[in-house]
N, CA and C of each residue as an Amber inpcrd file, in Angstrom:
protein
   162
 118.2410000  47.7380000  42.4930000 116.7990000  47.6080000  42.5990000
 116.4430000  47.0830000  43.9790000 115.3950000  47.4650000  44.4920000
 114.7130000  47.2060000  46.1830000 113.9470000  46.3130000  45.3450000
 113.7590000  44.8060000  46.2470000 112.7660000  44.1660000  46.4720000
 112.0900000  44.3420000  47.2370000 112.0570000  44.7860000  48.0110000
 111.1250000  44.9040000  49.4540000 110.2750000  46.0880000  49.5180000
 109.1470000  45.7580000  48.6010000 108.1310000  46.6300000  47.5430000
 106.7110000  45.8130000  47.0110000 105.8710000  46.3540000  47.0560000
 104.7050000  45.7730000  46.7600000 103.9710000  46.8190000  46.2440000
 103.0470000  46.3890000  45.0890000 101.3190000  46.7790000  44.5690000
 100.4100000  46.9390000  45.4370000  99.7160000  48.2570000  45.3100000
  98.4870000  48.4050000  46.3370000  97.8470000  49.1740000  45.6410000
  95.9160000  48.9160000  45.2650000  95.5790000  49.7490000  44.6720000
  94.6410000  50.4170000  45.4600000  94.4190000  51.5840000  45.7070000
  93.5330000  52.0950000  46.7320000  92.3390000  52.4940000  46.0530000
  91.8860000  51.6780000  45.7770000  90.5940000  51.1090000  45.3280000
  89.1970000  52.8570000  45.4430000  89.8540000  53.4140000  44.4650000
  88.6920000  54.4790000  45.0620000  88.5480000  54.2760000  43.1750000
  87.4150000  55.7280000  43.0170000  86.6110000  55.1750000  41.7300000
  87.6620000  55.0580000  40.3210000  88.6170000  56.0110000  40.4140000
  89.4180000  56.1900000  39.3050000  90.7460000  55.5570000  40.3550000
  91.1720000  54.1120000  39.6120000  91.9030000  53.4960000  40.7490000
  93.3010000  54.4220000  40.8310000  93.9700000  54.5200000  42.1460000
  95.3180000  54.8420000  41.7070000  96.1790000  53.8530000  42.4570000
  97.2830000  53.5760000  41.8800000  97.9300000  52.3470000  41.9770000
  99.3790000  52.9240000  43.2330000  99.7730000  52.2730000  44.3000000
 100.8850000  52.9650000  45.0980000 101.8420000  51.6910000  44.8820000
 103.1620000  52.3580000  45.2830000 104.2750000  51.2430000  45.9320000
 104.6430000  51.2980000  47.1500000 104.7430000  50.3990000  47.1600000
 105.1710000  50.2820000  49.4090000 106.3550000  50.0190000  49.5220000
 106.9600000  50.7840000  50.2470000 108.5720000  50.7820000  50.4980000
 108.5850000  50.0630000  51.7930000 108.9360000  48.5230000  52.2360000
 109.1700000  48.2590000  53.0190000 110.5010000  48.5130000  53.8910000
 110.7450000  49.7150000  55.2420000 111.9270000  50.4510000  55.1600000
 113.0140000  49.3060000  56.1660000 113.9910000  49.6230000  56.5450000
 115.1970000  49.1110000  57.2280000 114.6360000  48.9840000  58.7850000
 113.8110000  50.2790000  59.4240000 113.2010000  50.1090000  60.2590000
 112.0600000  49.7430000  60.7660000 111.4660000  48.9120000  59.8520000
 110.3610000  48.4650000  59.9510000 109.0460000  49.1700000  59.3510000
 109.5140000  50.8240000  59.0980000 108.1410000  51.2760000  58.5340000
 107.6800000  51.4260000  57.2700000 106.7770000  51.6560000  56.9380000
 106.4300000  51.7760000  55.1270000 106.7310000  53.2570000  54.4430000
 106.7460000  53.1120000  53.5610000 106.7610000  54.2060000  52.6580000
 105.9910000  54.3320000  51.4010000 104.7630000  54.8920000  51.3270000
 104.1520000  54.6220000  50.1850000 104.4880000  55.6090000  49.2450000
 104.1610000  55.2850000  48.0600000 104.7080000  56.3300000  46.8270000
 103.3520000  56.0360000  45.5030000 103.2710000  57.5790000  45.1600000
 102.1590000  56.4120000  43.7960000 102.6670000  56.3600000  42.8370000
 102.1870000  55.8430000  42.3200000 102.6070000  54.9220000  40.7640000
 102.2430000  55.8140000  40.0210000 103.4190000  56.4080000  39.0590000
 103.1810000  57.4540000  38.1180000 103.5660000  56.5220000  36.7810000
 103.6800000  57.0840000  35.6710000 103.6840000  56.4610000  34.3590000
 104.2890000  57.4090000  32.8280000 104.9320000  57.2280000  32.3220000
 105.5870000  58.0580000  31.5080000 104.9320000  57.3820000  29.9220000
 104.3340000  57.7360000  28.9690000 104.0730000  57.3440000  27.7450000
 105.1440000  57.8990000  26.2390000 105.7160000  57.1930000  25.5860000
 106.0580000  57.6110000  24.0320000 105.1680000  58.0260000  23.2200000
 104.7480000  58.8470000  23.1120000 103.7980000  59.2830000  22.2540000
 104.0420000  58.4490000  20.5320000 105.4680000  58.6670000  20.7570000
 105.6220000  57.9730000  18.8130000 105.7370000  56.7880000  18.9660000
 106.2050000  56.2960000  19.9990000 105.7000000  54.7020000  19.7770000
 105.2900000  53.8610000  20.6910000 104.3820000  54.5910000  21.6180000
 103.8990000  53.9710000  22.2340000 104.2580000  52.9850000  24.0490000
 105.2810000  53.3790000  24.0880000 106.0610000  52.2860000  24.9300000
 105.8880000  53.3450000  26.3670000 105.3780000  52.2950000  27.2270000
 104.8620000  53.6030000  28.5270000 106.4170000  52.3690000  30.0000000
 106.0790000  53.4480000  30.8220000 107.2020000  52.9220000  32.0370000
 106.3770000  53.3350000  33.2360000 106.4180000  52.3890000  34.0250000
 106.1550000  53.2780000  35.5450000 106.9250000  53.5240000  36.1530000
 106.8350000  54.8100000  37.0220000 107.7630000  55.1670000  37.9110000
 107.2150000  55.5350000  38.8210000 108.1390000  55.8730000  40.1960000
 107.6090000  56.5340000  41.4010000 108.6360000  57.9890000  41.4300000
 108.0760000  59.2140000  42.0520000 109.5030000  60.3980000  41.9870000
 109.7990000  60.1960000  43.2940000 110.7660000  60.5260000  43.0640000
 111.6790000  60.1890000  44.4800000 112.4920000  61.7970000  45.1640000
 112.2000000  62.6250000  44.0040000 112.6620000  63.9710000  44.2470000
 112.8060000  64.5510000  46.1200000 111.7900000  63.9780000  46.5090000
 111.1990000  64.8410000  48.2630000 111.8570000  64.2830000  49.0530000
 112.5460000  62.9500000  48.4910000 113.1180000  61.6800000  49.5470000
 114.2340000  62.3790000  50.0180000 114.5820000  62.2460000  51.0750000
 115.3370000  62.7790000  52.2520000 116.4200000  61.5440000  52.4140000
């Protein structure tokens, strides 16, 4: 797990929530905050995809 990550909500009308990848070289990496739900019982997770990451 990275600590070097933070909450940011970019505050527009329907909020959407990002994570900030603080990188090795000093720069950021933002990602948004996606969310997976159980439909049968309810139990949701957030995630970020990481699929594009190089």
């Amino acid at each position: 797990m990275e600590t070097q990550t933070y909450l940011v909500d970019q505050a527009l009308q329907i909020s959407d929530l990002h994570i900030i990848r603080k990188n090795k070289d000093y720069t950021k990496t933002d990602y948004p905050l996606l969310a997976a739900l159980c439909p049968k019982c309810g139990h949701i997770e957030f995630f970020v995809d990481l699929k594009d990451e190089k």
